[in-house]
C-alpha positions in Angstrom: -75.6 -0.3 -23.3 -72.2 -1.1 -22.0 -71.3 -1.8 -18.4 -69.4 1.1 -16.4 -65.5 -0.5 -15.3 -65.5 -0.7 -11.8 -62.7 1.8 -10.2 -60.8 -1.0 -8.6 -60.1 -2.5 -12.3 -59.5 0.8 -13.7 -56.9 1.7 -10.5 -55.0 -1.7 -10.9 -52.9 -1.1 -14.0 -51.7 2.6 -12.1 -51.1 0.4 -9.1 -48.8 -2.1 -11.2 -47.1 0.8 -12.7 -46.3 2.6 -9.6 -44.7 -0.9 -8.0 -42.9 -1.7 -10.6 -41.9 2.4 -10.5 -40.8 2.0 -6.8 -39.0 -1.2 -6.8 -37.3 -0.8 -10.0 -35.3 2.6 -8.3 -34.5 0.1 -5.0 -32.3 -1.9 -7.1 -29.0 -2.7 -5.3 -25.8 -1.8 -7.9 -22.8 -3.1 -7.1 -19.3 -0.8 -7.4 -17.1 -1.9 -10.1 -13.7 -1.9 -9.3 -11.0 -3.4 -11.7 -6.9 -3.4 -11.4 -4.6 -1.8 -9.2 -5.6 0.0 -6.2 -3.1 3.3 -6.9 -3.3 5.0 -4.0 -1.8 8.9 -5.3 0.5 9.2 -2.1 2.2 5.7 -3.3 2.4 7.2 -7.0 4.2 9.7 -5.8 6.6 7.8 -4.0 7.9 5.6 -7.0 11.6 7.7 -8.2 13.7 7.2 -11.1 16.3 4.6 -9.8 13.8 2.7 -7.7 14.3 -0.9 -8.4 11.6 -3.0 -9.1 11.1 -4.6 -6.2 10.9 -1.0 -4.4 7.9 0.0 -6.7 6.1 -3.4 -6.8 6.5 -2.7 -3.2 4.8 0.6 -3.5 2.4 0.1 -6.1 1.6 -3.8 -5.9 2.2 -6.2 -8.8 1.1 -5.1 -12.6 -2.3 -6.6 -13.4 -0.9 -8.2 -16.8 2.9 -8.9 -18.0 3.5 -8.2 -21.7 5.8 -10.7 -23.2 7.1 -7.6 -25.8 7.4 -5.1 -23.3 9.6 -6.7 -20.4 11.0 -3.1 -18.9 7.2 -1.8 -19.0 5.1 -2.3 -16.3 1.5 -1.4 -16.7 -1.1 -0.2 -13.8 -4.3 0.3 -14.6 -7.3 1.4 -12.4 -10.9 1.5 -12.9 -14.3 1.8 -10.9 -17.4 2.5 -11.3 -19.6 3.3 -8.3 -23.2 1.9 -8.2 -25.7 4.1 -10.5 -22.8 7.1 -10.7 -22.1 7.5 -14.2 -19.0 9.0 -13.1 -16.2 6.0 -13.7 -12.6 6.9 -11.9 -9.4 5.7 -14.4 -6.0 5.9 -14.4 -3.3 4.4 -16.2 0.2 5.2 -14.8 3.4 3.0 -17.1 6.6 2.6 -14.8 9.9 2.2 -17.4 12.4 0.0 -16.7 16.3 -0.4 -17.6 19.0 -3.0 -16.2 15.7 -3.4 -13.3 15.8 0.5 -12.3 13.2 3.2 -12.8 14.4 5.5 -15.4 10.8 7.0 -16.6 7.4 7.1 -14.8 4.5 8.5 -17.3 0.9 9.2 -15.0 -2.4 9.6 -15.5 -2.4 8.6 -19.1 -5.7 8.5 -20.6 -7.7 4.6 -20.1 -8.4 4.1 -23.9 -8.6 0.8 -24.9 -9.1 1.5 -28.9 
């Protein structure tokens, strides 16, 4: 004849379960935020003819400068808040010739394949 479990050894694994249940949803993520603050009323302020001191003004320096692509300036923008699977991008290129604005292409679509 086997021994009945007593009900505090048969409650324990529950207990561990619902723990691990409650301080595994506590977990602290941090915001992920990469890039160029672009702040839409300073988008919208950048105009063909702007020099480039006027828009780094405006829209802050490009993250990375591309050796191939001197009178191209880049701004991308990404972040993720906490558990949100929602994940804010934008991409907005600023064209350059003789150091004046002469195209401005927004909201492109953040793919980096």
């Amino acid at each position: 004849m086997t021994t009945p479990i007593p009900v505090k050894h048969r409650l324990k694994p529950v207990a561990i379960l619902i723990a691990s249940l409650i301080v595994g949803a506590c977990v602290y993520r941090i915001d992920i935020q990469q890039g160029n603050v672009l702040e839409p009323e300073a988008v919208e302020q950048v105009e063909i003819g702007m020099t480039r001191s006027q828009v780094q003004f405006l829209l802050g320096t490009p993250m990375v400068a591309d050796a191939f692509h001197e009178e191209r300036w880049d701004y991308a923008y990404y972040l993720r808040r906490g558990r949100s699977r929602d994940i804010d991008r934008r991409w907005i290129v600023v064209y350059f010739e003789e150091d004046r604005v002469v195209r401005l292409d927004r909201d492109l679509i953040l793919d980096p394949t």
